[in-house]
C-alpha positions as CSV (number, residue, x, y, z in Angstrom):
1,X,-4.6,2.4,-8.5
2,X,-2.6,1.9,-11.8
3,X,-0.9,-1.4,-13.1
4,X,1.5,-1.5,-15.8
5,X,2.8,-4.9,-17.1
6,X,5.2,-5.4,-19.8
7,X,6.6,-8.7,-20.9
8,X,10.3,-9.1,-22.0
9,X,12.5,-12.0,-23.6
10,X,15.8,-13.0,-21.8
11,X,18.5,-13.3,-24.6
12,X,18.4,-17.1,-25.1
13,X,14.6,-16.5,-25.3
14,X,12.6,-17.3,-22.5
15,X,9.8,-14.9,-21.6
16,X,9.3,-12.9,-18.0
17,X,7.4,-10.1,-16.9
18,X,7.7,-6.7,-15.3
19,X,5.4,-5.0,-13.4
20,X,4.8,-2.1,-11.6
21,X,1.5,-1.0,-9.3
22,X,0.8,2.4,-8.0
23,X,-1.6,2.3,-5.0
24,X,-2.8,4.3,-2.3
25,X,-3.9,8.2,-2.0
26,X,-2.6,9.8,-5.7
27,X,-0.8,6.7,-6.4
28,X,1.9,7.4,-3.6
29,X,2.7,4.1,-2.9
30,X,5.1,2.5,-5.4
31,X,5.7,-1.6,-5.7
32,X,8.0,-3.1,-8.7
33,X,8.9,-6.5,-9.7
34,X,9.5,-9.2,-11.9
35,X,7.8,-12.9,-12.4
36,X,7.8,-15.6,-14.9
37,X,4.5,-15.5,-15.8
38,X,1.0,-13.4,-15.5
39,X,-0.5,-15.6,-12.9
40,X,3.0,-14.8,-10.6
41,X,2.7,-10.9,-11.3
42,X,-0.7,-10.9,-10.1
43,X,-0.2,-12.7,-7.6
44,X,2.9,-10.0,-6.2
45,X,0.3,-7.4,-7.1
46,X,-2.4,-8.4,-5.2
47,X,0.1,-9.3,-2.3
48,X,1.1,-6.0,-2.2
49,X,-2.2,-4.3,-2.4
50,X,-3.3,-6.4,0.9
51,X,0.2,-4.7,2.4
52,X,-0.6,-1.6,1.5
53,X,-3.9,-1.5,2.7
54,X,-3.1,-3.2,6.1
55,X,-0.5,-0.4,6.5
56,X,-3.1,2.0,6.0
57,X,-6.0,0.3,8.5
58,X,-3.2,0.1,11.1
59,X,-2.2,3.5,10.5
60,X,-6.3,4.2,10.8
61,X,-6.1,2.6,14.2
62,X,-3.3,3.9,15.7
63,X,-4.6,7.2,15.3
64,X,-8.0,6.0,16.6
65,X,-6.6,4.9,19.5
66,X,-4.7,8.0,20.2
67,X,-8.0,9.6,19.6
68,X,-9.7,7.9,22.4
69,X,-6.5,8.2,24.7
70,X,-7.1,12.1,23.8
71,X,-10.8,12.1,24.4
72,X,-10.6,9.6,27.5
73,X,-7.9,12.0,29.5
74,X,-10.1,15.2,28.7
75,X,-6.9,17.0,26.6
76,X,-9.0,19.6,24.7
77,X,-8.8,23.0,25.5
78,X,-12.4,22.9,26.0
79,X,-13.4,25.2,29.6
80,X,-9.7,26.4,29.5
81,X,-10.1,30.1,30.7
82,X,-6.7,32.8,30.4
């Protein structure tokens, strides 16, 4: 995971932030924003670390479940004779 967070000034002044977070295997997954503050950036960055890793885990369990549906129905090759 990498976080980069740089604050800027609007022209009459007023300070925001932008961030980026790269997440996942090799930093695949990309998420940008802006907030007002720290506290709001961090907040969008952990929110989007939960979203990233609950796309994984459901990814995990779909191919669980195709695993067992494989296993279950006896589709290996296994005792297949030419």
């Amino acid at each position: 995971m990498k976080i980069e967070i740089i604050n800027h000034f609007t022209p009459d002044g007023r300070e925001y932030v932008e961030w980026d977070l790269w997440d996942g295997p090799d930093g695949i997954d990309h998420a940008h924003g802006y907030a007002i503050d720290l506290v709001q950036a961090f907040s969008k960055i952990f929110e989007w670390r939960e979203r990233i890793g609950a796309d994984y885990a459901a990814e995990v369990l779909a191919d669980m479940d195709t695993l067992k549906n494989f296993i279950a129905n006896n589709e290996t090759d296994y005792g297949t004779t030419n």
